[in-house]
VEXFI-826804 format. One record per residue (C-alpha): residue number from 0; x, y, z. Coordinates in pm, 1 decimal, decimal comma. Example, Ala and Ser with C-alpha at 12.3 -4.5 7.8 and 13.67 -1.06 7.14 Angstrom:
2
- pos	u	v	w
- 0	1230,0	-450,0	780,0
- 1	1367,0	-106,0	714,0
end
This chain:
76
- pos	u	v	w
- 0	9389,8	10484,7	8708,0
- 1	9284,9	10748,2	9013,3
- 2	9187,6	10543,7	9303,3
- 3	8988,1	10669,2	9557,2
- 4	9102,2	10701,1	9923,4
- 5	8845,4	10411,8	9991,2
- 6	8986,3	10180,2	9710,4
- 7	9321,6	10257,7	9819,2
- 8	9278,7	10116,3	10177,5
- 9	9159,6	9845,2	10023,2
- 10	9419,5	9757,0	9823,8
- 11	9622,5	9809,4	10127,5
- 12	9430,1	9561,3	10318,0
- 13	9455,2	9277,7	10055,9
- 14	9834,5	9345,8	10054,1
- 15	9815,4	9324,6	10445,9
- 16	9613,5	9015,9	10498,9
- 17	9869,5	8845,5	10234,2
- 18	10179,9	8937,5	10424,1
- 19	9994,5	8743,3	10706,2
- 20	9959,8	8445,6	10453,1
- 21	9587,3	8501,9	10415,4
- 22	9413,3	8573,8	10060,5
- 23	9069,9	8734,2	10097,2
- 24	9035,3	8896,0	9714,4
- 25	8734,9	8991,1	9778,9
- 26	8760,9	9323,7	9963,6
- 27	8595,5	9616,4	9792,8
- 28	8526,8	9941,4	9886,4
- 29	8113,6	10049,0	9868,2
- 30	8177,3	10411,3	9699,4
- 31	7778,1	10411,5	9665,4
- 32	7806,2	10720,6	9954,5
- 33	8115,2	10890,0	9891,9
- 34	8143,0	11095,0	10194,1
- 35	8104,0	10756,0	10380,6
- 36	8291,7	10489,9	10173,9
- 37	8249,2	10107,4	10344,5
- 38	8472,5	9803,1	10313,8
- 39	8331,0	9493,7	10220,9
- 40	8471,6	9193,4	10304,3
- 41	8337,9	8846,8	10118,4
- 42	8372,4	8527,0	10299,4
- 43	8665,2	8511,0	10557,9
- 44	8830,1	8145,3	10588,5
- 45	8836,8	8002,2	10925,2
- 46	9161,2	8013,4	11107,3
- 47	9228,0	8390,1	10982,7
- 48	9011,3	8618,3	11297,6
- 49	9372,7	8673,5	11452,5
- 50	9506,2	8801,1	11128,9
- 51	9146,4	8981,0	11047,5
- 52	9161,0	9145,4	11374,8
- 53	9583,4	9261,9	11374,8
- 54	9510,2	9418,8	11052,3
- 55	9146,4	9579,3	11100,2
- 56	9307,9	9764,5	11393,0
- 57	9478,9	9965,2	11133,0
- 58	9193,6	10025,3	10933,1
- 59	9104,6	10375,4	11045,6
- 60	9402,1	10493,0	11095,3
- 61	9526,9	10419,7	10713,4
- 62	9150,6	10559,3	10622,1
- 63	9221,5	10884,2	10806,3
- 64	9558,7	10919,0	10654,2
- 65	9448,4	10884,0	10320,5
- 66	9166,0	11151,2	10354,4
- 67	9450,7	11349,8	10471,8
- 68	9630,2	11315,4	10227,3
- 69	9335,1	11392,2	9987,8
- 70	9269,8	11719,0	10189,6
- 71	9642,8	11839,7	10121,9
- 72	9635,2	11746,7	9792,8
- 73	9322,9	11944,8	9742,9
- 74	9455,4	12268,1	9908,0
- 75	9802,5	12289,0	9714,9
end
C-alpha cells in the first residue's frame, strides 16, 4: 500500500509516542485537502503533554522531509 506523506508522519508519530511508552492509536491524517493534510489526534491520556510536546516538536520537520522527498521522487 502507497501511503501518503501525511499518513506516513503519522505512522511515524504513533511509533514515536510508543518509544516514549505512550499509545495514542488514534492519530490519523485528514487527507480531505490534500495540499494541506492535518493530524488528528483522539483523546490524549493525562500524564503524556511532556511526551506530546518532545515529539510534536518534530512534527514539521518530518512533514517537510517527507514532501521532500515526494518532490524528488516526482522529478526523477
Amino acid at each position: 500500500m502507497n501511503l501518503t506523506p501525511a499518513e506516513r508522519v503519522a505512522a511515524i508519530l504513533r511509533d514515536e509516542f510508543a518509544a516514549h511508552g505512550v499509545r495514542l492509536p488514534d492519530i490519523r491524517a485528514d487527507l480531505s485537502d490534500p495540499r494541506q493534510p492535518q493530524l488528528e489526534l483522539g483523546t490524549v491520556p493525562l500524564g503524556t503533554g511532556f511526551a506530546l510536546l518532545r515529539v510534536l516538536t518534530d512534527y514539521q520537520r518530518l512533514l517537510k522531509a517527507e514532501r521532500a522527498r515526494s518532490d524528488r521522487r516526482d522529478r526523477d
